[in-house]
VOMISE-755810 format. One record per residue (C-alpha): x, y, z; residue in three letters; residue number from 1. Coordinates in steps of 0.1 Angstrom, whole numbers, m for minus. Layout:
REM residues N
east/north/up/code/pos
X/Y/Z/ALA/NUM;
...
REM end
This chain:
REM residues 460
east/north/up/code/pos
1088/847/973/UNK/1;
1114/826/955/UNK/2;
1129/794/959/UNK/3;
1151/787/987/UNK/4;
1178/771/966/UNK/5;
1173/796/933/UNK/6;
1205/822/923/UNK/7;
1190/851/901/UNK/8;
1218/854/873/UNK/9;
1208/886/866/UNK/10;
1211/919/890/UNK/11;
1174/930/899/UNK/12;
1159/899/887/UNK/13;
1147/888/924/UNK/14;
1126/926/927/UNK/15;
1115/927/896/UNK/16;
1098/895/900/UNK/17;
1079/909/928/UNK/18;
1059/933/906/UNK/19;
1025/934/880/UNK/20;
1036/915/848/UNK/21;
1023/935/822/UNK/22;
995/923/794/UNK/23;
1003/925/759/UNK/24;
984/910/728/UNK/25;
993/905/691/UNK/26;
964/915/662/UNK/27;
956/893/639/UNK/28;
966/913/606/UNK/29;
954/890/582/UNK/30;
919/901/593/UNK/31;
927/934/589/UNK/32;
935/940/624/UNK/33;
959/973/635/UNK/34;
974/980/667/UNK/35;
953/1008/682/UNK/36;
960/1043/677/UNK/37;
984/1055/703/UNK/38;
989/1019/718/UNK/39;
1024/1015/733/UNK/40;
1038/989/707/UNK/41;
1062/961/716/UNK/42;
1093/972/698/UNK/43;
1104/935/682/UNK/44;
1072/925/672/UNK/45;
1049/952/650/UNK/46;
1015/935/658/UNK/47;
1015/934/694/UNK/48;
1011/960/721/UNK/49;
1008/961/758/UNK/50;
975/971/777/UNK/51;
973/994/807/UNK/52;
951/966/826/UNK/53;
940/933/822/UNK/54;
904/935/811/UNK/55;
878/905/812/UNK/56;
892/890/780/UNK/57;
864/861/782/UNK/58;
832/881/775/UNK/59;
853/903/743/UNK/60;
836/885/708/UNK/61;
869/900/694/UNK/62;
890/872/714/UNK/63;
869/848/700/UNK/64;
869/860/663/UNK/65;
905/857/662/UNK/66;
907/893/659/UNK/67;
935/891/687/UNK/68;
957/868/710/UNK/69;
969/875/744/UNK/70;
1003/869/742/UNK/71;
1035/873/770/UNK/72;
1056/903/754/UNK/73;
1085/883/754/UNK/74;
1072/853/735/UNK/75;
1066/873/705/UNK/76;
1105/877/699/UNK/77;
1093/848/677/UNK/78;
1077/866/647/UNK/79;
1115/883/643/UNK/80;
1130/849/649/UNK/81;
1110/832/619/UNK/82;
1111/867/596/UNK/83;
1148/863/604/UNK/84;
1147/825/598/UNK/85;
1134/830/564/UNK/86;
1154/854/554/UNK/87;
1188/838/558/UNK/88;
1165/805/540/UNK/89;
1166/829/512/UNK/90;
1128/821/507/UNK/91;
1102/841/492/UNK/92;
1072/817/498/UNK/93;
1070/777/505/UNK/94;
1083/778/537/UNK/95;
1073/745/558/UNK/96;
1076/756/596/UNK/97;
1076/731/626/UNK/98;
1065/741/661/UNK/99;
1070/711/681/UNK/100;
1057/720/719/UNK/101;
1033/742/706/UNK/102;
1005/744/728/UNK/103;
983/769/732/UNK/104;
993/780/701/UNK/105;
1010/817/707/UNK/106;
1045/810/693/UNK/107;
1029/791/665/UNK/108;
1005/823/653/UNK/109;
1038/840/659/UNK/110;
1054/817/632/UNK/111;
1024/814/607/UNK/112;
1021/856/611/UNK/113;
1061/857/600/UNK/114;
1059/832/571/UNK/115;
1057/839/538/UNK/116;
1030/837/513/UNK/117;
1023/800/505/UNK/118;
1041/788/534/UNK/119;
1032/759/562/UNK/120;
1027/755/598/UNK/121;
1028/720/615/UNK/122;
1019/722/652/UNK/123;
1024/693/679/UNK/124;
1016/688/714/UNK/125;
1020/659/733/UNK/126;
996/661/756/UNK/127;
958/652/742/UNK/128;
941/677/762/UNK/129;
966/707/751/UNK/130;
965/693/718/UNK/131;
926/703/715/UNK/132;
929/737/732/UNK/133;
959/744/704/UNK/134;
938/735/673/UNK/135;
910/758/685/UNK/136;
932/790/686/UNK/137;
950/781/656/UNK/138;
913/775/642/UNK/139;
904/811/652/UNK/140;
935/827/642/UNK/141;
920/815/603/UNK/142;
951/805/584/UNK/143;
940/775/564/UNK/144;
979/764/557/UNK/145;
980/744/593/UNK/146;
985/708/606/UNK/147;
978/702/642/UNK/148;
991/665/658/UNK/149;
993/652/691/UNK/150;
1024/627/704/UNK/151;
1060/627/713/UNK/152;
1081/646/695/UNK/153;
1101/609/686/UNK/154;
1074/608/657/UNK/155;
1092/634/634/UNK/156;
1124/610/639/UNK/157;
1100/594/610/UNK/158;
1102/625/587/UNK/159;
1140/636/587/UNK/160;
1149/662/563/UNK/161;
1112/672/559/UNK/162;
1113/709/578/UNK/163;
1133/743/566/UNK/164;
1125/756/603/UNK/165;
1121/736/633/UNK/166;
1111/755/666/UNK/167;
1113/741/699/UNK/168;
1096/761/729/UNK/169;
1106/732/753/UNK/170;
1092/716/786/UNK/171;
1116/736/813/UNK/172;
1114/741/851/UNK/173;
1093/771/849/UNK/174;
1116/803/863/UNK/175;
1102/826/838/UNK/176;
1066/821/853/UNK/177;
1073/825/889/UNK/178;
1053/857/894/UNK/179;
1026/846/876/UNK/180;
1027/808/887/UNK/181;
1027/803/924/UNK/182;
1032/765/917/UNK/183;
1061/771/893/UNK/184;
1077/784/927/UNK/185;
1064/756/945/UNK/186;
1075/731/920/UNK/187;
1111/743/918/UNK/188;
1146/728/926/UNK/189;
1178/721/911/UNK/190;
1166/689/906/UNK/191;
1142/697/885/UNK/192;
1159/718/864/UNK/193;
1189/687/855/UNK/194;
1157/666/850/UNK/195;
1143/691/827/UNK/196;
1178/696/808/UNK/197;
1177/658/803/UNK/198;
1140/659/788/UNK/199;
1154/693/765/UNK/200;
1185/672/753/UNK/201;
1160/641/740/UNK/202;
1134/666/722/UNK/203;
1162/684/704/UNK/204;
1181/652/694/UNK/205;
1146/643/679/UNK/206;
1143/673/661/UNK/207;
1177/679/646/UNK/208;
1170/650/622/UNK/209;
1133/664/609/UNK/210;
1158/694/602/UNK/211;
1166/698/565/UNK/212;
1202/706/554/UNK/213;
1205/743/552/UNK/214;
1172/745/578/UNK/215;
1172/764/613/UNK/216;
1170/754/646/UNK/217;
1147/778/671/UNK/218;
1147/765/707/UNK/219;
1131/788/737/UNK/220;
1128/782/773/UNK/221;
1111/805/799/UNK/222;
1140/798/821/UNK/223;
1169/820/831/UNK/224;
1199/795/841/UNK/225;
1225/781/824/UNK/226;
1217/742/824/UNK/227;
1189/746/804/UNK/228;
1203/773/781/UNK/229;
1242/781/772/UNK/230;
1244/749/785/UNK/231;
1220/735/758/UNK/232;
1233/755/733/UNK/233;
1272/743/740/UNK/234;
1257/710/739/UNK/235;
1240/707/709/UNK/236;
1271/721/689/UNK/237;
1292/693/702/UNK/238;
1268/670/695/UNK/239;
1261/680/658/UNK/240;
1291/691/642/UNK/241;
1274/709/612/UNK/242;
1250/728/635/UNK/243;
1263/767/633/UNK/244;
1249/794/654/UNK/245;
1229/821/647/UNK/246;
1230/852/667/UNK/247;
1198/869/669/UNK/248;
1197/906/653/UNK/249;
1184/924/682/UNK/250;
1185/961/681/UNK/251;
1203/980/712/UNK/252;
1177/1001/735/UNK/253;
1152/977/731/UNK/254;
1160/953/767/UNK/255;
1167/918/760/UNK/256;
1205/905/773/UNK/257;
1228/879/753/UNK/258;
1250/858/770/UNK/259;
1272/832/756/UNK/260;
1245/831/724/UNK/261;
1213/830/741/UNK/262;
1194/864/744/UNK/263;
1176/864/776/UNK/264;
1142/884/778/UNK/265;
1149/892/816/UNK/266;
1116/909/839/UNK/267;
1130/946/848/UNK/268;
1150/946/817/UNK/269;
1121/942/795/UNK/270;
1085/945/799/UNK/271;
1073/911/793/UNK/272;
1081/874/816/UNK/273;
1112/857/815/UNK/274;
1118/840/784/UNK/275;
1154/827/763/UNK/276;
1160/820/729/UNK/277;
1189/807/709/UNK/278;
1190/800/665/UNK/279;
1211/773/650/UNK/280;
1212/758/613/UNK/281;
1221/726/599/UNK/282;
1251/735/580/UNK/283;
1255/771/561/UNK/284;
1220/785/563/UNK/285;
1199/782/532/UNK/286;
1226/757/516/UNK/287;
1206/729/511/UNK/288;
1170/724/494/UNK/289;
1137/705/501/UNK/290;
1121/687/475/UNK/291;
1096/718/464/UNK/292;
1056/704/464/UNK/293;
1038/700/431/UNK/294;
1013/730/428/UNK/295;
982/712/411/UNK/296;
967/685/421/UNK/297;
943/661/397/UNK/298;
908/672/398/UNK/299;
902/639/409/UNK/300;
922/642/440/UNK/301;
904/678/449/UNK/302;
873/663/445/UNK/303;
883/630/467/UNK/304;
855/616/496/UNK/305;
857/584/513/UNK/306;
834/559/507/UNK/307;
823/556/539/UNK/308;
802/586/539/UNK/309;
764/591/525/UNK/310;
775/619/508/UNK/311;
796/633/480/UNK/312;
819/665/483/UNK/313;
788/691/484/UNK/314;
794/716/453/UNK/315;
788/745/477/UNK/316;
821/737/494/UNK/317;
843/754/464/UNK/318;
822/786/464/UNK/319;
825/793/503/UNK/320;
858/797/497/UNK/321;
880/830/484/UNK/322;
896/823/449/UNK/323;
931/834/462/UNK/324;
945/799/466/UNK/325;
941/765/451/UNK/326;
927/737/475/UNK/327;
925/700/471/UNK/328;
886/692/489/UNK/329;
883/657/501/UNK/330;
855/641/524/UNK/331;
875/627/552/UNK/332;
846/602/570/UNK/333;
819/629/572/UNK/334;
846/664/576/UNK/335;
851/679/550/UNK/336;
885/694/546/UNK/337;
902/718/523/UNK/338;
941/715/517/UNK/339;
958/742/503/UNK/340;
968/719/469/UNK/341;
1005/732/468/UNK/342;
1008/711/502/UNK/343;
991/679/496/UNK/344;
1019/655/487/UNK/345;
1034/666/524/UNK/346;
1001/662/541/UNK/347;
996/631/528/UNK/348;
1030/618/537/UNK/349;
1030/634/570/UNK/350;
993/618/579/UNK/351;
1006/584/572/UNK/352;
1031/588/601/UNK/353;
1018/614/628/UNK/354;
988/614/647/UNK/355;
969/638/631/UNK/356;
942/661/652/UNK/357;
931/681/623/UNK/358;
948/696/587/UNK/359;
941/725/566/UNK/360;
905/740/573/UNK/361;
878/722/584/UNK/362;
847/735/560/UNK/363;
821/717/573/UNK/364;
806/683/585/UNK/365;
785/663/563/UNK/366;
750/646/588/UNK/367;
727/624/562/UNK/368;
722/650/535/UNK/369;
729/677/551/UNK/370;
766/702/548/UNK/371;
770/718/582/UNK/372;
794/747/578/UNK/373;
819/745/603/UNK/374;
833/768/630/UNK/375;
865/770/620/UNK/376;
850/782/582/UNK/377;
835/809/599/UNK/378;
866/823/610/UNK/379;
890/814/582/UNK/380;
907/840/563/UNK/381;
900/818/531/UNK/382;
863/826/536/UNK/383;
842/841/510/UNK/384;
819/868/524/UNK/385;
786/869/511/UNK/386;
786/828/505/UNK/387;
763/828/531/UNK/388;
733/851/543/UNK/389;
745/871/573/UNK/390;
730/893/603/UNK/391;
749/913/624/UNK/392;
742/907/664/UNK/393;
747/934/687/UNK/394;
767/926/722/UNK/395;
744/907/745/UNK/396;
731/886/714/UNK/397;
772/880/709/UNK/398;
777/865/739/UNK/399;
746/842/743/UNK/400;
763/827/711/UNK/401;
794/826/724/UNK/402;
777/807/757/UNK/403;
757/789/730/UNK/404;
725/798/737/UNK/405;
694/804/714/UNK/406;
693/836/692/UNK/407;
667/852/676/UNK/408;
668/861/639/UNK/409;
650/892/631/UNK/410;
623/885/604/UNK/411;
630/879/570/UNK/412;
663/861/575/UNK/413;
665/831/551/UNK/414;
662/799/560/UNK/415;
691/778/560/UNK/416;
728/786/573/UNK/417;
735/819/585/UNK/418;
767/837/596/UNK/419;
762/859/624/UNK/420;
789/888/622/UNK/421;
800/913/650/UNK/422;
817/943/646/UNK/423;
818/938/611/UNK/424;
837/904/611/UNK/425;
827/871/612/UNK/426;
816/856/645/UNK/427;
798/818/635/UNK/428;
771/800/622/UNK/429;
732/794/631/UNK/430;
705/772/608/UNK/431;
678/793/610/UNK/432;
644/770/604/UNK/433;
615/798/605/UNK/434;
602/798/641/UNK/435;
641/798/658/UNK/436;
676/794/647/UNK/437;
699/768/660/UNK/438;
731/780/673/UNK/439;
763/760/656/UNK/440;
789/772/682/UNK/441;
812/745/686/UNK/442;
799/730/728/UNK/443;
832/724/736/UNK/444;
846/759/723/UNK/445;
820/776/744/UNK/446;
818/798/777/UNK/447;
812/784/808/UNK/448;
810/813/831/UNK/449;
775/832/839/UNK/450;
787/866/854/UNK/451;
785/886/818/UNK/452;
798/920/829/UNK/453;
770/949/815/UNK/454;
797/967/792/UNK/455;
821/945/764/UNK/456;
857/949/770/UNK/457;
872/968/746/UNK/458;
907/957/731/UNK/459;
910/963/695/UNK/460;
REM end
């Protein structure tokens, strides 16, 4: 049932949000992951594909591997935002990408799937609990080239001409999820959507300034009306004079409806939840530049640790990872962290006036003498397989890992760190010490429930 005082503005809108939304996830292709053989693909986005159920995603190791994300059908339009983004940037690597409302983290894999080769992602939240749950997927996902940080979006006023594309997945009153969220239909009234359009006016007013000249604008609701979308949209062009819309380049056949420069992803039209988007650059697009990082840092800035530690960078840190990319290594207060080095100046700027959840990759954690390899190392793409000893666990062993519980190492395992793999890709850490093996599993990444269904779910 829908709200009392809601108006569908599109025909069929009211049945269609009656029926099964459909389940869709995106592969994660930097780990080599395709869409199934004979999966029906989502048309605007060549990683994702829809599911003919909803299958127990919590007990698949894959899910937890990064292998996949599930991911609305509708929210991907923003890989072909970002590839479009870039395009009209005129960039061919060294892209530094905002997602401002990010969590949980789907339109930001979107983004980091769609940049180009040496580019950035910097991914806010402002709530501290949402924060947390975002830096674990983007952790899983693997891309080492990430910032995670936690406040109001106000902050980036401190940082204004920093970004080439800003995205903006704004706080909205929720339309888009009524058949999914009973309390989204509880929850709604015109009220809330004017209160929402005031919230969407302050965010994007922050944002326009972190903007670079030349830089694009990506804001998204999952809302259908006009207040909080052609309304937005009109808005924000009177307000900045040099903003100039971009229309989105979206094929005919494949759904999606534009009105007055917003393409609505409508349920009944298209196979996915109710979603809108809209692109707009800060003057012509591409016209003006950000000051380009330095490549190379000093050797003694790779190699920098705080003094606060009982330990220097451990040597073993460089050879865990691959020798694709250049990283500056620093011990920040027991983590050690690995910055891609072409990034540092920024990160460094950026730390000094964000608050800052975690940056780059997270190798490991340094206790007395010892250099705990981290979780988020374990499922990097800038790990180097065969650094470390590994032993492949079959399912049930998976999942008592997963629920981070002991597991046995056959015999003649090596002592030390280990990296347990499953279906032939990384799945995390143990210390084997002889007579058992303690399980690294991040406690607060781990699953709760206890009904493990007999057979793994089967998704990629």
């Amino acid at each position: 049932m829908l709200p009392k005082d809601f108006i569908s503005p599109f025909p069929g809108l009211e049945e269609a949000l009656s029926e099964e939304p459909a389940v869709s996830v995106r592969v994660n292709r930097a780990k080599g992951i395709a869409v199934p053989h004979g999966a029906e693909s989502v048309p605007w986005c060549p990683s994702g594909f829809w599911l003919g159920d909803r299958p127990q995603f919590t007990w698949d190791p894959a899910l937890h591997q990064g292998l996949y994300y599930v991911q609305d059908a509708s929210s991907m339009i923003t890989t072909l935002a970002v590839k479009q983004a870039v395009s009209l940037l005129g960039l061919t690597s060294g892209v530094l990408l905002l997602d401002a409302c990010a969590a949980p983290g789907g339109k930001t894999i979107a983004a980091i799937d769609a940049l180009p080769p040496g580019s950035m992602a910097v991914a806010n939240e402002y709530v501290p609990g949402r924060a947390a749950i975002l830096a674990e997927n983007l952790a899983k996902w693997g891309s080492p080239a990430k910032m995670v940080t936690r406040g109001d979006t106000a902050r980036f006023r401190r940082l204004p001409g920093t970004f080439d594309i800003v995205m903006a997945d704004v706080p909205c009153s929720g339309e888009g999820m009524f058949r999914k969220d009973p309390e989204a239909v509880r929850q709604w009234t015109p009220a809330l959507v004017e209160e929402c359009a005031a919230r969407q006016r302050e965010i994007v007013a922050n944002l326009w300034e972190t903007l670079r000249e030349g830089g694009i604008f990506i804001y998204s609701t999952c809302t259908f009306n006009r207040t909080e979308n052609e309304d937005m949209l009109a808005w924000l062009l009177a307000e900045y004079p040099d903003g100039i819309h971009i229309s989105l380049d979206i094929p005919d056949g494949w759904g999606p409806v534009t009105t007055d420069g917003c393409t609505h992803f409508v349920p009944g039209r298209v196979r996915g939840e109710g979603l809108t988007i809209f692109m707009v650059s800060k003057g012509v697009p591409g016209s003006g530049m950000r000051q380009q990082p330095s490549r190379r840092a000093s050797s003694a800035d790779r190699n920098r640790k705080s003094k606060k530690t009982s330990a220097p960078v451990s040597p073993d840190c460089f050879r865990w990872l691959d020798s694709g990319e250049e990283y500056d290594i620093r011990d920040e207060n027991g983590r050690i962290v690995a910055v891609p080095t072409l990034w540092s100046a920024q990160v460094k700027e950026m730390s000094g006036k964000l608050d800052v959840v975690g940056c780059g990759l997270e190798l490991a954690t340094v206790k007395g003498r010892d250099v705990i390899p981290s979780q988020s190392l374990a499922l990097s793409t800038a790990l180097r397989r065969g650094a470390f000893p590994e032993v492949t666990v079959d399912y049930a062993a998976a999942v008592a890992y997963l629920r981070r519980e002991a597991v046995a190492m056959p015999d003649g395992t090596p002592r030390g760190f280990v990296l347990l793999t499953y279906g032939g890709y990384p799945l995390g850490f143990v210390k084997n010490i002889g007579n058992r093996a303690n399980n690294l599993y991040p406690a607060e990444w781990r699953i709760l429930s206890t009904h493990i269904p007999p057979v793994p779910p089967s998704v990629v």
